[in-house]
N, CA, C and O atoms as a CHARMM CRD file, in Angstrom:
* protein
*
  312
    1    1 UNK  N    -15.72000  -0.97800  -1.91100 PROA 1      0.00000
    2    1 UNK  CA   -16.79900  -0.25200  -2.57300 PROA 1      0.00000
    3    1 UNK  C    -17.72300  -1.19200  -3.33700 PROA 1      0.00000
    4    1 UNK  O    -17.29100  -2.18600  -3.92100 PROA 1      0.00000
    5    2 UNK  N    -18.92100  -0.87100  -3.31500 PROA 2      0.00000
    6    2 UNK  CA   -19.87600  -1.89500  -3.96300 PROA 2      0.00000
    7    2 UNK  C    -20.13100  -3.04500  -3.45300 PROA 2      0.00000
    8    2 UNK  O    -20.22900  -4.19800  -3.87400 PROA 2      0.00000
    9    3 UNK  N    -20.24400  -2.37500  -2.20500 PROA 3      0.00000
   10    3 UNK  CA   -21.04500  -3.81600  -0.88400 PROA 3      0.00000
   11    3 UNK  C    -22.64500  -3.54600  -1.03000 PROA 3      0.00000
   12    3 UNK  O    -23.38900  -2.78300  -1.64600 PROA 3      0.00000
   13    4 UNK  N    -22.72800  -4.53500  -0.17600 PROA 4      0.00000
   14    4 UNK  CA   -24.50700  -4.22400  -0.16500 PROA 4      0.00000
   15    4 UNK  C    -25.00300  -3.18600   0.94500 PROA 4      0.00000
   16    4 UNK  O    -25.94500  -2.41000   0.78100 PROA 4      0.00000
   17    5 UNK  N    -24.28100  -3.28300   2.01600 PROA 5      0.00000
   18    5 UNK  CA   -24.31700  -1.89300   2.73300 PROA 5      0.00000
   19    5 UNK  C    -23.04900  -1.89700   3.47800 PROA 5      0.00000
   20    5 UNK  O    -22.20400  -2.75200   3.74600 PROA 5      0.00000
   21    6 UNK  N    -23.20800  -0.65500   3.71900 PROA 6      0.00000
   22    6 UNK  CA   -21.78100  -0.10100   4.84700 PROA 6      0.00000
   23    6 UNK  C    -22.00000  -0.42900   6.00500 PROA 6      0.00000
   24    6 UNK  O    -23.03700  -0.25600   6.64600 PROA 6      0.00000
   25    7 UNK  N    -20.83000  -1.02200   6.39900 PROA 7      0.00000
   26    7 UNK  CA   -20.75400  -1.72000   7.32300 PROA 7      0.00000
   27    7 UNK  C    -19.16000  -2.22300   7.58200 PROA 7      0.00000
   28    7 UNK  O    -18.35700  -2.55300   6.70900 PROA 7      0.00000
   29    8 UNK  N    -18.91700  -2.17700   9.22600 PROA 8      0.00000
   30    8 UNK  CA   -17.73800  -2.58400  10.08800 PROA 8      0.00000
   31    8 UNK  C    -17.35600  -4.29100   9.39700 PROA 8      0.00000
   32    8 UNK  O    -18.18200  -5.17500   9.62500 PROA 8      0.00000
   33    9 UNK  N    -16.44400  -4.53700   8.80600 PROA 9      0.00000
   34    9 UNK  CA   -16.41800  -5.92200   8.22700 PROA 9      0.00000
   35    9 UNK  C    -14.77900  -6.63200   9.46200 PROA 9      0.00000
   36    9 UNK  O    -14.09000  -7.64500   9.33800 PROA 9      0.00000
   37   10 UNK  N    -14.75100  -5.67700  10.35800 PROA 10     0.00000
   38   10 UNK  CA   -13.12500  -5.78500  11.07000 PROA 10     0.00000
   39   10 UNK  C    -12.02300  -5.47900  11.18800 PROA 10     0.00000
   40   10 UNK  O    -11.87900  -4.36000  10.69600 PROA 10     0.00000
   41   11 UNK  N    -10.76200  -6.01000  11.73800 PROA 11     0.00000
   42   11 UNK  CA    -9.93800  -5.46100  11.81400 PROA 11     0.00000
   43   11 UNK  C     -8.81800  -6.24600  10.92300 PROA 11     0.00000
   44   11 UNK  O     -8.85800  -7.45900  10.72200 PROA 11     0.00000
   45   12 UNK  N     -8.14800  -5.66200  10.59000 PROA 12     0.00000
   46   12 UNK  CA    -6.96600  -6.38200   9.40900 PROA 12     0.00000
   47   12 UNK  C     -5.84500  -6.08200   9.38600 PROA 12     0.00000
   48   12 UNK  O     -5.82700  -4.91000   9.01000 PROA 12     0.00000
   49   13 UNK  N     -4.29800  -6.61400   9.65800 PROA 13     0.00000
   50   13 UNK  CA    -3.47700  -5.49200   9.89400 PROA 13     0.00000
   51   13 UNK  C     -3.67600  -4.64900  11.11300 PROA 13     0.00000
   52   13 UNK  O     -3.24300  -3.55200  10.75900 PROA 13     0.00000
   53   14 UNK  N     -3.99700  -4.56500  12.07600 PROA 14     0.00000
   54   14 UNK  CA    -4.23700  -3.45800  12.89700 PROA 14     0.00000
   55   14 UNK  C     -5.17100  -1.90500  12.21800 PROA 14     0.00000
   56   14 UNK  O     -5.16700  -0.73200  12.59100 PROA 14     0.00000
   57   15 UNK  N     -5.76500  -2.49600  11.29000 PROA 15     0.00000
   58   15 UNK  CA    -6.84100  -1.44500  10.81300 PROA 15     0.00000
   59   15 UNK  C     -8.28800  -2.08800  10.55400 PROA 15     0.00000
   60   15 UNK  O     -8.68000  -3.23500  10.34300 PROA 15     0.00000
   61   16 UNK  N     -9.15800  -0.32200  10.70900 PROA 16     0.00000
   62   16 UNK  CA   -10.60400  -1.14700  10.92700 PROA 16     0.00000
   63   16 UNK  C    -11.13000  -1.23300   9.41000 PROA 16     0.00000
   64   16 UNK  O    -10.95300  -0.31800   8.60600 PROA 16     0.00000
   65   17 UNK  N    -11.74200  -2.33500   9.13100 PROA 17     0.00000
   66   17 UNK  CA   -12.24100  -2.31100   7.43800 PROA 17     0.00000
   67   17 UNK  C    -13.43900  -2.25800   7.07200 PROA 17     0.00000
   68   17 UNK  O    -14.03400  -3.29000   7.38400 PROA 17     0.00000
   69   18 UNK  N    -14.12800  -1.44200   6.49600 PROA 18     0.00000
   70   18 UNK  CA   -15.02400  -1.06700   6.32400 PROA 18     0.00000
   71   18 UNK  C    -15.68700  -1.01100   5.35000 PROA 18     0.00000
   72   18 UNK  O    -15.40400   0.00500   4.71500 PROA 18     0.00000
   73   19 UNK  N    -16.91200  -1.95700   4.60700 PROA 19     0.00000
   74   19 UNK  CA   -17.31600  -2.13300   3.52800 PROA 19     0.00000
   75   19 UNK  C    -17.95900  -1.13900   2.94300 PROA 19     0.00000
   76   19 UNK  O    -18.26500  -0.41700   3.89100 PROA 19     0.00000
   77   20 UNK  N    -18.28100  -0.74100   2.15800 PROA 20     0.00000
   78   20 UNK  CA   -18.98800   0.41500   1.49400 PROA 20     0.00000
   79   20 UNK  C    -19.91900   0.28000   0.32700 PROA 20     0.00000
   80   20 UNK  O    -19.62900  -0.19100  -0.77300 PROA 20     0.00000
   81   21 UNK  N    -21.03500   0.73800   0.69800 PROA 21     0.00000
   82   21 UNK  CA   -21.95200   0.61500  -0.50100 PROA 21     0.00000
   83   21 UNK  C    -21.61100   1.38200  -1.93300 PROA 21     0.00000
   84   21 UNK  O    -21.62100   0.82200  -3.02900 PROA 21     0.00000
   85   22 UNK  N    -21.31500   2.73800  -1.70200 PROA 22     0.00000
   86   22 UNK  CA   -21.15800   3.11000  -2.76800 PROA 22     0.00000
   87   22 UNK  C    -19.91800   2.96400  -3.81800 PROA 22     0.00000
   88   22 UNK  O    -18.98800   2.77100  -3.03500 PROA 22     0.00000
   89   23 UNK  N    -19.43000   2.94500  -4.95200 PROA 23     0.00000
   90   23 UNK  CA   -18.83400   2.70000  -5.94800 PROA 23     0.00000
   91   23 UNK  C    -17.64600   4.06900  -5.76400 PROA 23     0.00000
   92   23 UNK  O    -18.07300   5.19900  -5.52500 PROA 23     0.00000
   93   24 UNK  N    -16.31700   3.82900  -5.89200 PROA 24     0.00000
   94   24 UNK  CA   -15.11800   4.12300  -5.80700 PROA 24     0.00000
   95   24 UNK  C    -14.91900   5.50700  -6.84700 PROA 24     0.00000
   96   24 UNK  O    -13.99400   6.31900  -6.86800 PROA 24     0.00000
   97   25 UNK  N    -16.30700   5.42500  -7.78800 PROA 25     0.00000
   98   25 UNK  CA   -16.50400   6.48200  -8.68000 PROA 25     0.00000
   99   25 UNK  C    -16.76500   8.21400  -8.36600 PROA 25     0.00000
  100   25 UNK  O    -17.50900   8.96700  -7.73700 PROA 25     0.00000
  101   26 UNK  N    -16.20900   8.21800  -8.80100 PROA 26     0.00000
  102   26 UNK  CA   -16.13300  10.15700  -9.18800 PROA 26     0.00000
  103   26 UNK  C    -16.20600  10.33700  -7.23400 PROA 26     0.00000
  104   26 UNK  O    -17.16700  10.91900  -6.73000 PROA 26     0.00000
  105   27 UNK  N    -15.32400   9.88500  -6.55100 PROA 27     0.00000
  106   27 UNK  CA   -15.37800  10.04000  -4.97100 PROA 27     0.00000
  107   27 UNK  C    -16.53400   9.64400  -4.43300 PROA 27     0.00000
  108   27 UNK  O    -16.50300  10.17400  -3.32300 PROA 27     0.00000
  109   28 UNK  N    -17.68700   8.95900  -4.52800 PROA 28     0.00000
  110   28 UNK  CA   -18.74200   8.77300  -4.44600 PROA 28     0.00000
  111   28 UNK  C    -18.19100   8.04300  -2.63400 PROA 28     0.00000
  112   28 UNK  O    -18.58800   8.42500  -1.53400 PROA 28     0.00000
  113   29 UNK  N    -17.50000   7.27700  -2.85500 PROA 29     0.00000
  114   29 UNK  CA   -16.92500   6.13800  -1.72100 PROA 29     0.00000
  115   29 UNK  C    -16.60500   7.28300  -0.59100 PROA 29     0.00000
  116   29 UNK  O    -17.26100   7.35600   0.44800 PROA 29     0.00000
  117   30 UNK  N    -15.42800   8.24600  -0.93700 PROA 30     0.00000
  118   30 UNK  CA   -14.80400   9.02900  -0.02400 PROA 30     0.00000
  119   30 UNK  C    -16.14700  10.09200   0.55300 PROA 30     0.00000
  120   30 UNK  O    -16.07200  10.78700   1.56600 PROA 30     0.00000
  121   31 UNK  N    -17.20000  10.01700  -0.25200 PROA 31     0.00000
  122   31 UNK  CA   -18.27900  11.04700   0.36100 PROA 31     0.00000
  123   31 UNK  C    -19.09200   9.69000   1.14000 PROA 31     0.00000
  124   31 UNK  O    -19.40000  10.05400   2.27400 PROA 31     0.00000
  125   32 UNK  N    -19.38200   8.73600   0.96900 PROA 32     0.00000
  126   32 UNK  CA   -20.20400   7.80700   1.64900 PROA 32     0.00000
  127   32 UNK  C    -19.40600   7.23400   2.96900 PROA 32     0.00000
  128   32 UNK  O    -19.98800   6.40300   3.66500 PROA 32     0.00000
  129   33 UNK  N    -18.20100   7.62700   3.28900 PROA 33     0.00000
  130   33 UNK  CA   -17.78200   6.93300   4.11400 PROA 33     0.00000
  131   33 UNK  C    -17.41900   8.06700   5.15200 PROA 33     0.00000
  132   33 UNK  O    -17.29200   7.61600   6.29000 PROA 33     0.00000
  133   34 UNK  N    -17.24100   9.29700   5.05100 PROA 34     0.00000
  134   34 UNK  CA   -17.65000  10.80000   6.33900 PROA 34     0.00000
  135   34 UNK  C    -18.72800  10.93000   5.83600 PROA 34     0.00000
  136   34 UNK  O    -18.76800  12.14000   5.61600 PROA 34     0.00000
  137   35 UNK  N    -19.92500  10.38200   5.39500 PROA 35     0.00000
  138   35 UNK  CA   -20.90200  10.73600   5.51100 PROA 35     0.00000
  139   35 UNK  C    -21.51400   9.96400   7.03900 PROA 35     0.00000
  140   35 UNK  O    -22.01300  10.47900   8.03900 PROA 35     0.00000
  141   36 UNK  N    -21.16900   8.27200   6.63300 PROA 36     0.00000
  142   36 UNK  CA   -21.41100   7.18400   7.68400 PROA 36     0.00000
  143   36 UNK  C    -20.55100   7.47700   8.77900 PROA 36     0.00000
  144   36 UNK  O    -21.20900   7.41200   9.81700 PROA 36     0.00000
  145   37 UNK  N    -19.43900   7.75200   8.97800 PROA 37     0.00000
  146   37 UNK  CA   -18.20800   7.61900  10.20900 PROA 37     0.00000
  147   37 UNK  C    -19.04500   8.97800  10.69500 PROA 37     0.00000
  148   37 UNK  O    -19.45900   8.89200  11.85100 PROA 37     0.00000
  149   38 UNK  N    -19.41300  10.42900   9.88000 PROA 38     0.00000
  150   38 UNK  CA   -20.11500  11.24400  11.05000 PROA 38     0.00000
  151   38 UNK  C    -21.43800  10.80400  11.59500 PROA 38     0.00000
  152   38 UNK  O    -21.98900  11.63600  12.31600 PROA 38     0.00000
  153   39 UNK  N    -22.04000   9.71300  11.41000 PROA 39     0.00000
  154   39 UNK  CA   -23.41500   9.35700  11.81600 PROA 39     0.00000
  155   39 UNK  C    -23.31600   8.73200  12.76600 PROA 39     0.00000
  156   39 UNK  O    -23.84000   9.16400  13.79300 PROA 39     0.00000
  157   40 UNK  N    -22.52900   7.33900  12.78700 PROA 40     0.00000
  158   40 UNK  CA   -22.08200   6.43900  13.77000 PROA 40     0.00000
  159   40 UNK  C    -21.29000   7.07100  15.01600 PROA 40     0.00000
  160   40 UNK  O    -21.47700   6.70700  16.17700 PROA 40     0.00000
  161   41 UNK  N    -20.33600   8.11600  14.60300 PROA 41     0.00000
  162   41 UNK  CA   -19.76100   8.49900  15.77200 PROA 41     0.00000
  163   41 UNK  C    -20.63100   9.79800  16.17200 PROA 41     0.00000
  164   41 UNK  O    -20.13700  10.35100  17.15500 PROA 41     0.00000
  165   42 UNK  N    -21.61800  10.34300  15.75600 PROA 42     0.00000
  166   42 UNK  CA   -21.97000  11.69000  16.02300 PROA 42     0.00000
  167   42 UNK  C    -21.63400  13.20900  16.05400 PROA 42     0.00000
  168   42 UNK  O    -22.21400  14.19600  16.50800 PROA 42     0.00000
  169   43 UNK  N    -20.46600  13.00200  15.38900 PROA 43     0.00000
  170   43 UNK  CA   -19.66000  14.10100  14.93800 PROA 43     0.00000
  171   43 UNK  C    -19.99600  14.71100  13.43300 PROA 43     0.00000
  172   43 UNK  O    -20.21700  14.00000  12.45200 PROA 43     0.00000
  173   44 UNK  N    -19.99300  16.53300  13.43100 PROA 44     0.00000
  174   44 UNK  CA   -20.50800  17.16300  12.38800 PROA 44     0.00000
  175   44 UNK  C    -19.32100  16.32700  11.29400 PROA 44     0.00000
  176   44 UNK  O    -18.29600  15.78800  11.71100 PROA 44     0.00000
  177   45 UNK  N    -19.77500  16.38200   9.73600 PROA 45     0.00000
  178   45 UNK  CA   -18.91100  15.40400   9.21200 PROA 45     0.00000
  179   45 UNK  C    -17.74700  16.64900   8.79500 PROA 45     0.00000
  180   45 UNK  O    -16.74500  16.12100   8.31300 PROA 45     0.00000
  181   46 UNK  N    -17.65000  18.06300   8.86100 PROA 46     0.00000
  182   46 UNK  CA   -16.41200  18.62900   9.13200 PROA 46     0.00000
  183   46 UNK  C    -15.71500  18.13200   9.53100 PROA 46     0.00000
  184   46 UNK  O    -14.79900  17.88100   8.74700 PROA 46     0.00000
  185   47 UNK  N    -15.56900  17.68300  10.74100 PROA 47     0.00000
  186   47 UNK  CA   -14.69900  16.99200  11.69400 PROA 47     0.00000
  187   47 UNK  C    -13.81800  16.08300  11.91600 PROA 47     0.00000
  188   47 UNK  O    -12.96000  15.80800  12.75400 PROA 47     0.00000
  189   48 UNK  N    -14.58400  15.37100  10.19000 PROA 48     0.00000
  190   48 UNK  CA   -13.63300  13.98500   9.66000 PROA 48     0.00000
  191   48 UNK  C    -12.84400  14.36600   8.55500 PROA 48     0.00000
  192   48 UNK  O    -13.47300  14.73800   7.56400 PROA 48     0.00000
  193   49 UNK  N    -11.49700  14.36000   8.48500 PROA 49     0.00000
  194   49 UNK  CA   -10.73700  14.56500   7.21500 PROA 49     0.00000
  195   49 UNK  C     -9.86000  13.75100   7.10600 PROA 49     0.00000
  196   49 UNK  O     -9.37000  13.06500   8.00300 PROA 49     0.00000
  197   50 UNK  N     -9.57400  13.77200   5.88500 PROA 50     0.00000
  198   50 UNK  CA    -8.20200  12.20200   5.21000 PROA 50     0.00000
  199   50 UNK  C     -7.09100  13.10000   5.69200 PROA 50     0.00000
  200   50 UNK  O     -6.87400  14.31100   5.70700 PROA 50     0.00000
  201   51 UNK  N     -6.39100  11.84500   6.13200 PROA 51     0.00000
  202   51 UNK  CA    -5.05600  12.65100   5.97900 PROA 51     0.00000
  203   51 UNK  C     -4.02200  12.14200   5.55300 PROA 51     0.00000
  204   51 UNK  O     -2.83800  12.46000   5.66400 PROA 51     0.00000
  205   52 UNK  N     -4.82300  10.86600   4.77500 PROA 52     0.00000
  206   52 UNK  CA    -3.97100  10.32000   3.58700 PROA 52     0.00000
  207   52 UNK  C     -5.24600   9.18400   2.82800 PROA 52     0.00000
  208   52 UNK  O     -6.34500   8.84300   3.26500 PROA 52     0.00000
  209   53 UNK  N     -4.58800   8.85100   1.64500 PROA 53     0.00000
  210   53 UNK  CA    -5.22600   7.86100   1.20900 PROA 53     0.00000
  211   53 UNK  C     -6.58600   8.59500   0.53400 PROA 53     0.00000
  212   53 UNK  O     -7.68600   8.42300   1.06000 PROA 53     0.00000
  213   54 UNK  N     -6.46900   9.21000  -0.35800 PROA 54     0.00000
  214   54 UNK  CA    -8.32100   9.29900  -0.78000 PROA 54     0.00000
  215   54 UNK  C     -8.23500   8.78400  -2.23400 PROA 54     0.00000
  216   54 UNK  O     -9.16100   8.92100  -3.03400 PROA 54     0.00000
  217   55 UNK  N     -7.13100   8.22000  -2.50400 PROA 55     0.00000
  218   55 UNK  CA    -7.23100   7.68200  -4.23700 PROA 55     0.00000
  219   55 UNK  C     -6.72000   6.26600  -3.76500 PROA 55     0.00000
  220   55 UNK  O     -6.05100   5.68800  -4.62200 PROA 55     0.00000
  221   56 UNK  N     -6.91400   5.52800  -2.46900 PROA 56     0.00000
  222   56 UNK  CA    -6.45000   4.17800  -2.53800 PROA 56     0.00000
  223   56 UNK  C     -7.58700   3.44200  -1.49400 PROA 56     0.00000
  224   56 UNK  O     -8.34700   4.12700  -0.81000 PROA 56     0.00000
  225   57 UNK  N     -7.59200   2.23100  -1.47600 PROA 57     0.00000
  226   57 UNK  CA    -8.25900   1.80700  -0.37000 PROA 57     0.00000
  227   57 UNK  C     -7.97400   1.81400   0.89600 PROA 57     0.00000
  228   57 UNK  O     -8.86200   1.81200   1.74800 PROA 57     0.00000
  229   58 UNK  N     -6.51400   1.82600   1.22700 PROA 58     0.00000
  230   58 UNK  CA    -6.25400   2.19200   2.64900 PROA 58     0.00000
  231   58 UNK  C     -6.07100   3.24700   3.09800 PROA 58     0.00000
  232   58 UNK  O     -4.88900   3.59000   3.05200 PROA 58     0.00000
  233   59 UNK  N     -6.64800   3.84600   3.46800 PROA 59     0.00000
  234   59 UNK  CA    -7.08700   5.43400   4.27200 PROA 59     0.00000
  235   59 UNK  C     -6.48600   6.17400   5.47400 PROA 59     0.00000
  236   59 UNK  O     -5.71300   5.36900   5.99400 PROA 59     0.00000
  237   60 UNK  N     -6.47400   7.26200   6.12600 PROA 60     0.00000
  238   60 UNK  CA    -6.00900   7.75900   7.68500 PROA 60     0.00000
  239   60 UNK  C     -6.82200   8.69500   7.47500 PROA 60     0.00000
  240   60 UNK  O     -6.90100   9.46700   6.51900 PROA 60     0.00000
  241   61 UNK  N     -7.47800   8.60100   8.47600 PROA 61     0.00000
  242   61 UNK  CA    -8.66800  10.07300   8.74600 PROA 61     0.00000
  243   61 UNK  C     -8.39000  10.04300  10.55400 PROA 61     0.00000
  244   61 UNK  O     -8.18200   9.24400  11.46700 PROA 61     0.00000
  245   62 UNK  N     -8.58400  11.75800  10.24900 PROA 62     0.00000
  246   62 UNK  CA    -8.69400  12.32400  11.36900 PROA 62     0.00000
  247   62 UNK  C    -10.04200  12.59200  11.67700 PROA 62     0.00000
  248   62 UNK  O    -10.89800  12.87600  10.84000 PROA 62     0.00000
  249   63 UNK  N    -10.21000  12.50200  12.83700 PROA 63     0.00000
  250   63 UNK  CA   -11.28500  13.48800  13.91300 PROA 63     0.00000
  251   63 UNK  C    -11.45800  14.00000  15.05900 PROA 63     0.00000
  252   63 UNK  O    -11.38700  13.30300  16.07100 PROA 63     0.00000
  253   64 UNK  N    -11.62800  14.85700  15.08600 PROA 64     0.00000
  254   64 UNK  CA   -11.19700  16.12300  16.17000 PROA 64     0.00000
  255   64 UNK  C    -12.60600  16.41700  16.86200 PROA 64     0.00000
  256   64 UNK  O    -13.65700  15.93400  16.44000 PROA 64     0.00000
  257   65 UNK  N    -12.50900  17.31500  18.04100 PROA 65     0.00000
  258   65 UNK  CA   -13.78600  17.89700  18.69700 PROA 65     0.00000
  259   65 UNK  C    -13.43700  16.86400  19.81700 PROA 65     0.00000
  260   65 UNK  O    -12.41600  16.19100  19.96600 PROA 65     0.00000
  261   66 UNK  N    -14.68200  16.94000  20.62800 PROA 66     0.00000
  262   66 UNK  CA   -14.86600  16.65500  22.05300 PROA 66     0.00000
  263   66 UNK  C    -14.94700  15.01400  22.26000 PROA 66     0.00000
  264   66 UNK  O    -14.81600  14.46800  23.35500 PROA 66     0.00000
  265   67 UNK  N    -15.24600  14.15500  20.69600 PROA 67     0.00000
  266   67 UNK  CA   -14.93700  13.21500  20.99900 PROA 67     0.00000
  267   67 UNK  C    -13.23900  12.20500  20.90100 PROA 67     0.00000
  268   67 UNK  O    -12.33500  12.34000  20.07700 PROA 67     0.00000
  269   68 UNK  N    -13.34100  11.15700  22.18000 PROA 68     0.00000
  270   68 UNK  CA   -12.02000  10.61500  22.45700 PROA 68     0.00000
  271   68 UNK  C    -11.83500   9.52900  21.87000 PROA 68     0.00000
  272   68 UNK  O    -12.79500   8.75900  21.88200 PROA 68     0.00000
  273   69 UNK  N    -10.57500   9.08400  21.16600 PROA 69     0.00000
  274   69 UNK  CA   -10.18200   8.43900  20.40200 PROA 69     0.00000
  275   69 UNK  C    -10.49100   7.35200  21.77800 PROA 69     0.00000
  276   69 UNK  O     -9.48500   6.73300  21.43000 PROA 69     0.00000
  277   70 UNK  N    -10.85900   6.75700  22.72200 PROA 70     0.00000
  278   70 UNK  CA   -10.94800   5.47600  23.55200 PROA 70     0.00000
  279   70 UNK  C    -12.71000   5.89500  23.33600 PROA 70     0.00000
  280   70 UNK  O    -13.21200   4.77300  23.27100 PROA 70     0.00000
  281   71 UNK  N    -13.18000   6.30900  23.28000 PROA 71     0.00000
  282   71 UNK  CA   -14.75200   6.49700  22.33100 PROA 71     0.00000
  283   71 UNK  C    -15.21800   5.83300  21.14800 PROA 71     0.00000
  284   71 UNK  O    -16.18700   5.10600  20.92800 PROA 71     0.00000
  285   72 UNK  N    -13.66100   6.55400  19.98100 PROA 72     0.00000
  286   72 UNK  CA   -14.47000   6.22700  18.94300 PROA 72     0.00000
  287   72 UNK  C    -14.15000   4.89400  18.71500 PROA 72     0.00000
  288   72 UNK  O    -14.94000   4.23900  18.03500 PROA 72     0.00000
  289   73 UNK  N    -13.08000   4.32800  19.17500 PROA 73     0.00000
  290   73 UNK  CA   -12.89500   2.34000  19.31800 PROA 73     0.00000
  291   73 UNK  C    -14.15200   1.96800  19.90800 PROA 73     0.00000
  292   73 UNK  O    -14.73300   0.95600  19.51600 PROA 73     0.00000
  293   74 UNK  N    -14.56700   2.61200  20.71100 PROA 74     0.00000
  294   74 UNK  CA   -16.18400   1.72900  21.47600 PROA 74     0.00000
  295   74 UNK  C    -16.65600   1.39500  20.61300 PROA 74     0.00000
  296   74 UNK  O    -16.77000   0.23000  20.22900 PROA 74     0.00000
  297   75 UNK  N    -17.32600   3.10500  19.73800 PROA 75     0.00000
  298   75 UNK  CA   -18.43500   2.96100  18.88400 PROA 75     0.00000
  299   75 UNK  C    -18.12500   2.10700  17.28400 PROA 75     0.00000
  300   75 UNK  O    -18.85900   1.74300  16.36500 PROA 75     0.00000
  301   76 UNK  N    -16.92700   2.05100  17.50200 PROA 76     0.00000
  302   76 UNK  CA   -16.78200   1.59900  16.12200 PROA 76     0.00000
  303   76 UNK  C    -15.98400  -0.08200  16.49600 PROA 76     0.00000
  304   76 UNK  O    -15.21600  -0.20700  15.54300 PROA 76     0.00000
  305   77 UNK  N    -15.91000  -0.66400  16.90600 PROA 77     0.00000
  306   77 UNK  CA   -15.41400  -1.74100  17.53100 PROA 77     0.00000
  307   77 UNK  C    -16.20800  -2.80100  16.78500 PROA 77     0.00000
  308   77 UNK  O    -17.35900  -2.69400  17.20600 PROA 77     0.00000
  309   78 UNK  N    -16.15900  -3.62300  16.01900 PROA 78     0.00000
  310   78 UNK  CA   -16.74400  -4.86900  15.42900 PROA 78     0.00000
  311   78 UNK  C    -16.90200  -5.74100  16.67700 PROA 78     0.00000
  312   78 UNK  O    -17.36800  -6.87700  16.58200 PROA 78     0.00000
């Protein structure tokens, strides 16, 4: 949180890391980051939910609908 913009920074651990502009404050981060993951992948941002992690930096989000998890590695692939 408190990058200069959001943005794919790689993979770490077998996870993708993802810098974030906005500040870790009052959820500001957890709204800036399904705000960006529904833009980049094109999915309504319903679609993206934690399904762990929203008070730490390492995260699990789901997303559902018509797009395929061998998709969203394309689009999101550093």
């Amino acid at each position: 949180p408190g990058a200069k913009q959001t943005k794919i920074v790689g993979l770490h651990d077998g996870c993708l890391k993802i810098s974030l502009q906005a500040l870790a404050a009052d959820n500001k981060a957890n709204e800036m980051l399904l705000a960006w993951l529904s833009k980049q992948l094109k999915v309504p941002q319903k679609q993206i939910q934690f399904l762990s992690g929203q008070s730490s930096r390492k995260k699990r989000l789901e997303v559902w609908g018509s797009i395929t998890p061998e998709h969203i590695m394309e689009i999101l692939s550093p």
